[in-house]
KEMAR-40791 format. One record per residue: residue number from 1; residue in three letters; x, y, z of N, C-alpha, C in turn. Coordinates in steps of 0.02 Angstrom, whole numbers, plus 32768, in hexadecimal, padded with zeros to 4 digits. Layout:
<rs>
n  res  nX  nY  nZ  caX  caY  caZ  cX  cY  cZ
NUM  ALA  X  Y  Z  X  Y  Z  X  Y  Z
...
</rs>
This chain:
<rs>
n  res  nX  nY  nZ  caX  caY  caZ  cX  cY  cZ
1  UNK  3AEA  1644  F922  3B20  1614  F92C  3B60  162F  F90D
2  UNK  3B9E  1619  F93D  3BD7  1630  F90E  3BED  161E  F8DC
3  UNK  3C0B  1637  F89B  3C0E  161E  F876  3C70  160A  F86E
4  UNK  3C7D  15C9  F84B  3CC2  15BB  F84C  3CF5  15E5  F814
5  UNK  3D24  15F7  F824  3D4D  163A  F7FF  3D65  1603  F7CA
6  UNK  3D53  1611  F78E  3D6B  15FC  F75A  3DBA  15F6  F746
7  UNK  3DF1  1627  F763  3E32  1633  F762  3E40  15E5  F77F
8  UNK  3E26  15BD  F7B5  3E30  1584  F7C3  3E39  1545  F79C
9  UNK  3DF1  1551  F767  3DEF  151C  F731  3E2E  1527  F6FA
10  UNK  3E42  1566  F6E9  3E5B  157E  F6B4  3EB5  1565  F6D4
11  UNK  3EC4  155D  F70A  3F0A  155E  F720  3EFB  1509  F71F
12  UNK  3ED5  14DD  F73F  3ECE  14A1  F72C  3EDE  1473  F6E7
13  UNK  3EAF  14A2  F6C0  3EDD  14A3  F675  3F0F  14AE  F658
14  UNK  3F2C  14E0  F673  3F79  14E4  F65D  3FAD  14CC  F67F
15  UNK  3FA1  1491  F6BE  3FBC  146F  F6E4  3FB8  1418  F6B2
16  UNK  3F91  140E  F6AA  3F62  13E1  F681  3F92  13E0  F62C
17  UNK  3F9A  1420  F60F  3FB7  140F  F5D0  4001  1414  F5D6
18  UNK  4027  143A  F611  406C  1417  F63C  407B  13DD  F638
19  UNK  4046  13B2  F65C  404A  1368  F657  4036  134B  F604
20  UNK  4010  1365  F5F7  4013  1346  F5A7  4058  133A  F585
21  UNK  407D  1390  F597  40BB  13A1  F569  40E9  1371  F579
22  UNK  40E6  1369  F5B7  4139  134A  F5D3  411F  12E9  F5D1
23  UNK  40E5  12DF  F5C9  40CC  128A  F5C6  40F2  1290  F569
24  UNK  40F4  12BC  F554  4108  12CA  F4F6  4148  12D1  F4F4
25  UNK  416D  12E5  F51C  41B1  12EC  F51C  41E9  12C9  F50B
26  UNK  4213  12D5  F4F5  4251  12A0  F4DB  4273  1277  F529
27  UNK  4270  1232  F522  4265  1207  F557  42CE  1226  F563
28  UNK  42D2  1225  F5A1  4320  121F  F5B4  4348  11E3  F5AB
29  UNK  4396  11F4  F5AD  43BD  11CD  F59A  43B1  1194  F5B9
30  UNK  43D8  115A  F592  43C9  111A  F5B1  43F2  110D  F5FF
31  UNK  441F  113E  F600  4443  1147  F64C  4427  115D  F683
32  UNK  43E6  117F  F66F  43C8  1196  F6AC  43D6  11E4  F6A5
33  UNK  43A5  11FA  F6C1  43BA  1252  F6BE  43CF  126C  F6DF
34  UNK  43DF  124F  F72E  440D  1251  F769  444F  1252  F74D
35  UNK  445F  121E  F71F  4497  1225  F703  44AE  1253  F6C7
36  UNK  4481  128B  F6A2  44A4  12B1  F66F  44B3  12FC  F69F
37  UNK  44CD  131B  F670  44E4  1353  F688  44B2  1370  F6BA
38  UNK  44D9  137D  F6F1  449C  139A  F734  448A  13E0  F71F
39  UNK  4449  13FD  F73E  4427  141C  F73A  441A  143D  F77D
40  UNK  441B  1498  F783  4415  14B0  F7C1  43DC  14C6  F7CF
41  UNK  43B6  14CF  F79E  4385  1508  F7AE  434C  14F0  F7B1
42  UNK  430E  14DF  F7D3  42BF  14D7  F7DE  42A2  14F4  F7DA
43  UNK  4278  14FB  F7A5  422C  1519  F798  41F3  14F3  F797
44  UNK  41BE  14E3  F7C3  4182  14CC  F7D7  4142  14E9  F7D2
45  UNK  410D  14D1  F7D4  40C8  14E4  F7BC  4092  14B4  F7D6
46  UNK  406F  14C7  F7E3  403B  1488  F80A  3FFE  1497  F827
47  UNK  3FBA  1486  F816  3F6E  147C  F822  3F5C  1449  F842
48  UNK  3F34  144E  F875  3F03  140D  F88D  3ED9  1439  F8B0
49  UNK  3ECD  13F5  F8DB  3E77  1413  F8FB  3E9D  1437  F951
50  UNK  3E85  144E  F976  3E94  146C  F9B3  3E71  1456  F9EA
51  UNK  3E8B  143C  FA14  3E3C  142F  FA5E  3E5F  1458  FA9C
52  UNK  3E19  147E  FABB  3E37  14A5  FAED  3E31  1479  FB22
53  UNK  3E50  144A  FB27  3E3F  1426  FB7A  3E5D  144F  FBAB
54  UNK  3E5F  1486  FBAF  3E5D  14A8  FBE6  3E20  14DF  FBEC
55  UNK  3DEF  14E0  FBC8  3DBD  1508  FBD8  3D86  14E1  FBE6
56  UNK  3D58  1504  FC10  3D14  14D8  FC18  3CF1  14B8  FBF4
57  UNK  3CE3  14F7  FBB9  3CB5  14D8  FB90  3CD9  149E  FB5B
58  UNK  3D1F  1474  FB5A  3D31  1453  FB3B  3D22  1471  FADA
59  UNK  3D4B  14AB  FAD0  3D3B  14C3  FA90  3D6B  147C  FA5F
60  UNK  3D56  14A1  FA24  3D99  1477  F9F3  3D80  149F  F9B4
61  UNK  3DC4  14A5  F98D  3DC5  14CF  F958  3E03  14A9  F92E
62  UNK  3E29  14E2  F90F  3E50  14DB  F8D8  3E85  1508  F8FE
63  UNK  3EDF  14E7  F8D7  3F04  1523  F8EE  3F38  1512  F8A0
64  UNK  3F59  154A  F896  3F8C  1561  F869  3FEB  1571  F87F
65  UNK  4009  1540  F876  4031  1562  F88E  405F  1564  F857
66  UNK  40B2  1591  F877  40DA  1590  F83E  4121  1595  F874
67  UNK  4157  1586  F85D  418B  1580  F89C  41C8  1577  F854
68  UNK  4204  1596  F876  423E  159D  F85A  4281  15B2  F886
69  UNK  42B8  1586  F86E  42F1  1575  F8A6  4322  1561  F870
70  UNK  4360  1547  F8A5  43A7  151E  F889  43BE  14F3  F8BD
71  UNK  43E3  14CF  F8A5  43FE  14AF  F8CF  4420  147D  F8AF
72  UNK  4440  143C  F8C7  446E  140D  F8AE  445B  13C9  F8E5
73  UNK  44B8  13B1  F8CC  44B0  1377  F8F1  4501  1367  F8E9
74  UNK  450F  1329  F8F9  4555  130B  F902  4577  12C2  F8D7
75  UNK  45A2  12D6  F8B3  45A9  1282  F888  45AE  1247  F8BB
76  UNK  457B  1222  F894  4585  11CC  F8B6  4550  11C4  F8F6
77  UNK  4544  120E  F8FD  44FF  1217  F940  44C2  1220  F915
78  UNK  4480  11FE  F92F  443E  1202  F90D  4417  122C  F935
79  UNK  443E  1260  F93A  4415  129C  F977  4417  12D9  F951
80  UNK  43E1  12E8  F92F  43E8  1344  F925  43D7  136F  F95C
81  UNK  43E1  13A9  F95D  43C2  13E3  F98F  43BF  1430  F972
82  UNK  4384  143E  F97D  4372  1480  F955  4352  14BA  F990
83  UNK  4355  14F6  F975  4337  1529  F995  4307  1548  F970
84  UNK  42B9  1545  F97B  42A8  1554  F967  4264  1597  F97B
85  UNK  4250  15CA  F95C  4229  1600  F954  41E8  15DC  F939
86  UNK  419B  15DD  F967  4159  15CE  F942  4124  1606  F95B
87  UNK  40F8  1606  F921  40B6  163C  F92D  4097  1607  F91A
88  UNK  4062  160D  F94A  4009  15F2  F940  3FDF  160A  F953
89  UNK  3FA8  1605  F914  3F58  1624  F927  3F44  15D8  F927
90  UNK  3F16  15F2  F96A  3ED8  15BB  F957  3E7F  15BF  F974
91  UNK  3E55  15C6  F966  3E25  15B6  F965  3DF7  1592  F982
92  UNK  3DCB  1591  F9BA  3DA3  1560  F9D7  3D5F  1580  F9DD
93  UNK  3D32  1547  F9E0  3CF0  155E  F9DD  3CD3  1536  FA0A
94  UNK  3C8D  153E  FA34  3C63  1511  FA5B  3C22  1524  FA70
95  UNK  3BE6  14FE  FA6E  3BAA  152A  FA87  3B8C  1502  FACE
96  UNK  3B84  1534  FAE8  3B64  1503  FB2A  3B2B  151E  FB42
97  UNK  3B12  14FD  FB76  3AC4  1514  FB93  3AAD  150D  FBC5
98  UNK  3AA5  153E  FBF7  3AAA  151E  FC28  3A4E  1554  FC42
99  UNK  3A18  1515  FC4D  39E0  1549  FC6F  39C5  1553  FC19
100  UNK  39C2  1591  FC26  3990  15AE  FBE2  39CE  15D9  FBB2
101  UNK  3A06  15D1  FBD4  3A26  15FA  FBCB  3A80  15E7  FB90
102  UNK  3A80  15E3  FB50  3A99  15C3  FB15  3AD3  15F8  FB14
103  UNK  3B0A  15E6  FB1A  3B46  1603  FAE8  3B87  15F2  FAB0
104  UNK  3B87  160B  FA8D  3BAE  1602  FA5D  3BF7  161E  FA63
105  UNK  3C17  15F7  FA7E  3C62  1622  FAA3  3CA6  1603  FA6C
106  UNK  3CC6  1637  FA5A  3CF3  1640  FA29  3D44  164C  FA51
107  UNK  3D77  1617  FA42  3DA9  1630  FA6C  3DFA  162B  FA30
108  UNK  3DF4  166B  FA25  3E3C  1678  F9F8  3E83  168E  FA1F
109  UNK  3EC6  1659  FA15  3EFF  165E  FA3C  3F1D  165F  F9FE
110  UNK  3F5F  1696  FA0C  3F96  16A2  F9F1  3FCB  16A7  FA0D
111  UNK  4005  1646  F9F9  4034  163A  FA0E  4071  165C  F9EE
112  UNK  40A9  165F  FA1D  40EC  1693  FA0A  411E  1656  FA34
113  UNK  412F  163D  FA2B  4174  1612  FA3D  41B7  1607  FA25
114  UNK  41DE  15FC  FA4E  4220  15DA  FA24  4238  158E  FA5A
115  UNK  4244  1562  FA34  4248  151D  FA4C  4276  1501  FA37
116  UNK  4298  14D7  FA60  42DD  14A4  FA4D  42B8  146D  FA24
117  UNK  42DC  1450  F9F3  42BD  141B  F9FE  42F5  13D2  F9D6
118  UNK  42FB  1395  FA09  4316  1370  FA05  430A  1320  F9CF
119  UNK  433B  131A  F9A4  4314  12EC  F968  4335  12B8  F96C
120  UNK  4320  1274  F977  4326  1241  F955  4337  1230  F913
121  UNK  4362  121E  F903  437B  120E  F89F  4361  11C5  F89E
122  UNK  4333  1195  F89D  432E  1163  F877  431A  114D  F83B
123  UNK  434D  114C  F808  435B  114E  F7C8  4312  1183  F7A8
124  UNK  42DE  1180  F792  42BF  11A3  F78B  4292  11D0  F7A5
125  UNK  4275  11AE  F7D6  4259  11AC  F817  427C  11D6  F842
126  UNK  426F  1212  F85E  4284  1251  F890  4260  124C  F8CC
127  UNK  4264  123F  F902  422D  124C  F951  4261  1281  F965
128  UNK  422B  12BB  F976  4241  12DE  F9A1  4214  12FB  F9D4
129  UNK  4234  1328  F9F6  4220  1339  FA43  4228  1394  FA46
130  UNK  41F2  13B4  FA5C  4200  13FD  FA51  41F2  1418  FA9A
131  UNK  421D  1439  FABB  4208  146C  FAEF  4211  14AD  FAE6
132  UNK  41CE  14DC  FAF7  41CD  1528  FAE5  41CB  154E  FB18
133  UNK  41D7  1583  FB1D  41CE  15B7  FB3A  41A3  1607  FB05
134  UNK  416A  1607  FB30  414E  165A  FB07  410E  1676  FB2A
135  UNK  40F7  169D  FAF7  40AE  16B3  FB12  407F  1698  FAFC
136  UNK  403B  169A  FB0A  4012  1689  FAEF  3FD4  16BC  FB08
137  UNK  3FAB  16DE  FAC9  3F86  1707  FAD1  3F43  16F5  FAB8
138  UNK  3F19  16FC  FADA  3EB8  16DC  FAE6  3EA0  170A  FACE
139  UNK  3E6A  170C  FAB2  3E2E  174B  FA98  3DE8  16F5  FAB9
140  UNK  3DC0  172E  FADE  3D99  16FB  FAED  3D3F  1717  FAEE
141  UNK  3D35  16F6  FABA  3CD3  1720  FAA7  3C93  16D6  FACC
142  UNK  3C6F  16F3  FAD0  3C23  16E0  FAE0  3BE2  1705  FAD4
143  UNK  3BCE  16E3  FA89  3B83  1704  FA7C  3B48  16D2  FAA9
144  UNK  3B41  16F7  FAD4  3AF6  16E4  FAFB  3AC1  16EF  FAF7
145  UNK  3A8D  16AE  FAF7  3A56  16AB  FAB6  3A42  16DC  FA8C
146  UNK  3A80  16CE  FA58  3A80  16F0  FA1C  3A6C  1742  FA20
147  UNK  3A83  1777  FA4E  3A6F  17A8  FA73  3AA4  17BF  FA7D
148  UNK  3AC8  17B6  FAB9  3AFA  17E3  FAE0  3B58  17D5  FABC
149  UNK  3B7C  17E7  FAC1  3BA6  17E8  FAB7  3BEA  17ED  FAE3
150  UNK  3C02  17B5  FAFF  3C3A  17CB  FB3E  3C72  17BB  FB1F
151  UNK  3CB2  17E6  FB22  3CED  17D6  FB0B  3D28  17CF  FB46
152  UNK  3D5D  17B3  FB40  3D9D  17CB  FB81  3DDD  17B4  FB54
153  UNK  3E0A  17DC  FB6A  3E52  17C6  FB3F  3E7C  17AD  FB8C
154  UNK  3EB3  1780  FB8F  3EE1  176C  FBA9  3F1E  174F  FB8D
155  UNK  3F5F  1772  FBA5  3F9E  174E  FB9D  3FBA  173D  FBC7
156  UNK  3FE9  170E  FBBA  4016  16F9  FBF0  4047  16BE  FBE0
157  UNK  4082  16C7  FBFD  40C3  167E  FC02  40AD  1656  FBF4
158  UNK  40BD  162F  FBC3  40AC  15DB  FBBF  40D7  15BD  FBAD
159  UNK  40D8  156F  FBB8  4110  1555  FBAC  40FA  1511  FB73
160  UNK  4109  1500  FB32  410B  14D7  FB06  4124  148F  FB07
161  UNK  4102  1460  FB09  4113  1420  FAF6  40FB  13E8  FAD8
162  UNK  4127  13E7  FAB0  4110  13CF  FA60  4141  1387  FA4F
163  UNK  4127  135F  FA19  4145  1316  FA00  4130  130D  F9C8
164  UNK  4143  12E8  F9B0  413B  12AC  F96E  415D  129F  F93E
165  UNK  4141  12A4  F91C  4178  126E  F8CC  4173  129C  F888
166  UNK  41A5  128B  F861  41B8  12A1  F82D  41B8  126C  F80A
167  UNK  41A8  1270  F7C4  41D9  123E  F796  41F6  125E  F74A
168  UNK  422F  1251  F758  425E  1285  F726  425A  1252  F6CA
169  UNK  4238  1294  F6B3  422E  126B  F673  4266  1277  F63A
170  UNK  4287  12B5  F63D  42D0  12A8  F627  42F6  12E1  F650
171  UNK  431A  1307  F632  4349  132C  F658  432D  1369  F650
172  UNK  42E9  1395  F63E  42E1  13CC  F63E  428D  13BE  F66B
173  UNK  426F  1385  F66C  422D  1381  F680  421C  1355  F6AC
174  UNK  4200  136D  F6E8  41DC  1328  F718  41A4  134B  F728
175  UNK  4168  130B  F727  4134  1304  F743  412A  1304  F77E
176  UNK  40F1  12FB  F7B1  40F4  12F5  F802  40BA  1300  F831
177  UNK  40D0  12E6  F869  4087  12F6  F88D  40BB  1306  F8C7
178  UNK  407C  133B  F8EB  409D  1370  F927  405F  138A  F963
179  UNK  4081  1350  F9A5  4035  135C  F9CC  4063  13AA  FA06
180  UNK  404D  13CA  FA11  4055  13F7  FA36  4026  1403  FA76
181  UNK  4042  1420  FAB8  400D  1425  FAF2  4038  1478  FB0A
182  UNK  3FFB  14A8  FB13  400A  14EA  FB2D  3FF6  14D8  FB61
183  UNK  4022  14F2  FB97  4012  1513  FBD5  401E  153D  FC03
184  UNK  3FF2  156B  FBF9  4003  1597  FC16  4015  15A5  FC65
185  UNK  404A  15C9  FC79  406C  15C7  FCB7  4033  15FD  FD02
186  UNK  3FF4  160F  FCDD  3FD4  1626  FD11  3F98  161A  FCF8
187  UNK  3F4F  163D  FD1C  3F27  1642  FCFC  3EF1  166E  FD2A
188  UNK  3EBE  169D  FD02  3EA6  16BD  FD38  3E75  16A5  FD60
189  UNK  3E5E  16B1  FDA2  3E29  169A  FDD8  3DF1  1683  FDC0
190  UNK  3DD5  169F  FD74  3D86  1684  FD5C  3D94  169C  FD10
191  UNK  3D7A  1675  FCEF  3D86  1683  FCB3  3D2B  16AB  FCA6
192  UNK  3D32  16FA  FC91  3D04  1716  FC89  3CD4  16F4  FC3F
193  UNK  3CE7  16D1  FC14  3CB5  16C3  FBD7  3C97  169A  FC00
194  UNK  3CB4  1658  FC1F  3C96  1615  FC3A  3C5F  163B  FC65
195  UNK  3C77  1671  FCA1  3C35  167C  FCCC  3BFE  169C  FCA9
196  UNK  3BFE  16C2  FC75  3BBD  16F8  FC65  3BA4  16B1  FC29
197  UNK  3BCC  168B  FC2E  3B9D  1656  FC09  3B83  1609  FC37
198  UNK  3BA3  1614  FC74  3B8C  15ED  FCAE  3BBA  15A5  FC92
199  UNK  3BD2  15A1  FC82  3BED  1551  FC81  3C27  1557  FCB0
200  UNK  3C1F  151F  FCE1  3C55  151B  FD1A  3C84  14FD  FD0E
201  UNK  3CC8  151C  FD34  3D0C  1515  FD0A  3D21  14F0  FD4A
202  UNK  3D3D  14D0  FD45  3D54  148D  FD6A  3D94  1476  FD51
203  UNK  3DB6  1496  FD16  3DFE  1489  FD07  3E34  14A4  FD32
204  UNK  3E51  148C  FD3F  3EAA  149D  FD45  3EC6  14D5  FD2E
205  UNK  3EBC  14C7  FCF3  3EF4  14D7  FCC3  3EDC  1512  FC82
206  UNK  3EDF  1538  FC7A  3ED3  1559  FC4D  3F12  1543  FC0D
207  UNK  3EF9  14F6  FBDD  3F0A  14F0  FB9E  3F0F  14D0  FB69
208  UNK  3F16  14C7  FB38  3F04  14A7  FAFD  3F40  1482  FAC8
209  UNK  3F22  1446  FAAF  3F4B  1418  FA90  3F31  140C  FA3C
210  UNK  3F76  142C  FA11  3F6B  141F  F9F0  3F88  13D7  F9B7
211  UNK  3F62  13C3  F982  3F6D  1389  F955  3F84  13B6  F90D
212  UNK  3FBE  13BE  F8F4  3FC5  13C5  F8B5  3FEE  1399  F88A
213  UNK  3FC6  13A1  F846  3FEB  1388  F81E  4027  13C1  F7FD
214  UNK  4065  13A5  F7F5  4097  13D0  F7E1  40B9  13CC  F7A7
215  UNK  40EA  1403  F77D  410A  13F6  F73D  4133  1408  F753
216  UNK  4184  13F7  F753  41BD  141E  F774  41F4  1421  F732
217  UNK  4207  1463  F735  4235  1468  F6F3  4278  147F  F700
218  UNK  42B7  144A  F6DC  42F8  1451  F6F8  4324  1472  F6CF
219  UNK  434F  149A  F6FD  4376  14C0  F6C6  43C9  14B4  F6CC
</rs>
């Protein structure tokens, strides 16, 4: 059986004492942090779980990401807008069985994007909205009953779209949650892990949605 990459648990944790630091943090002015001296620069960080609803075997794993940008906004308008640069690994796992015949199929993607993304200012409370453009590159394994070994790599165009909330705990720290959906702009005729492991692919779509929790740090 495969076993789960420990680098997963270990980035969970240091996502985890992020949120400790900044729940510890010196609370912001009583004006709101929209209102002290603005801030251009975004640095982000963020773990959750991963689901490939675009593969057959319905994997789900863990992903890591990290993203960094600038951007602004306008006095008396509650609209920021930023440009931003993200990398993500992530991780999925699934076993299926089909007949006599058991596999353990492993599917690792590495995201490369850069995304607009449009913010809401309500007083602490941030909603925003992200559209990307990038690549996204597959490594795709299947150990069949515990025996054979099939691998395939694939890249290709994808396009990013992502949402959610912030809440700004003073003027250097916000918390957040960040749902994201890859999809990729092609995909090939048969996905070779799914057939040498027989599970029939009946998706669309070759892609996956991720849930993270986030720490975003302002400069």
């Amino acid at each position: 059986m495969l076993q789960r990459p420990r680098r997963c648990a270990r980035s969970a944790c240091f996502v985890a004492v992020l949120f400790i630091a900044g729940l510890g943090a010196e609370p912001a002015a009583a004006d709101g942090p929209e209102r002290s001296e603005p801030t251009w620069l975004l640095a982000e960080v963020g773990v959750g779980p991963v689901f490939g609803t675009g593969f057959p075997e319905d994997p789900v794993g863990f992903g890591v990401r990290t993203q960094f940008g600038f951007g602004g906004g306008f006095d008396d308008v509650p609209l920021r807008f930023y440009l931003l640069a993200s990398l993500q690994y992530s991780e999925m796992y699934a076993s299926t069985q089909s007949g006599t015949l058991t596999s353990d199929i492993t599917r690792r993607v590495f995201d490369v994007a850069a995304h607009v993304r449009t913010m809401l200012v309500l007083e602490r409370v941030r909603l925003f909205f992200d559209l990307g453009l990038g690549g996204s590159f597959l490594g795709s394994a299947a150990w069949v009953n515990d025996r054979d070994r099939f691998e395939t790599d694939a890249s290709r165009f994808a396009v990013f779209v992502s949402g959610g909330l912030t809440y700004r705990l003073n003027r250097l720290i916000s918390l957040g949650l960040l749902v994201e959906t890859c999809i990729p702009t092609a995909r090939p005729e048969s996905d070779f892990v799914s057939a040498v492991s027989r599970v029939k692919d009946d998706h669309d779509l070759l892609g996956w949605t991720s849930l993270l929790l986030t720490s975003s740090f302002h400069f």
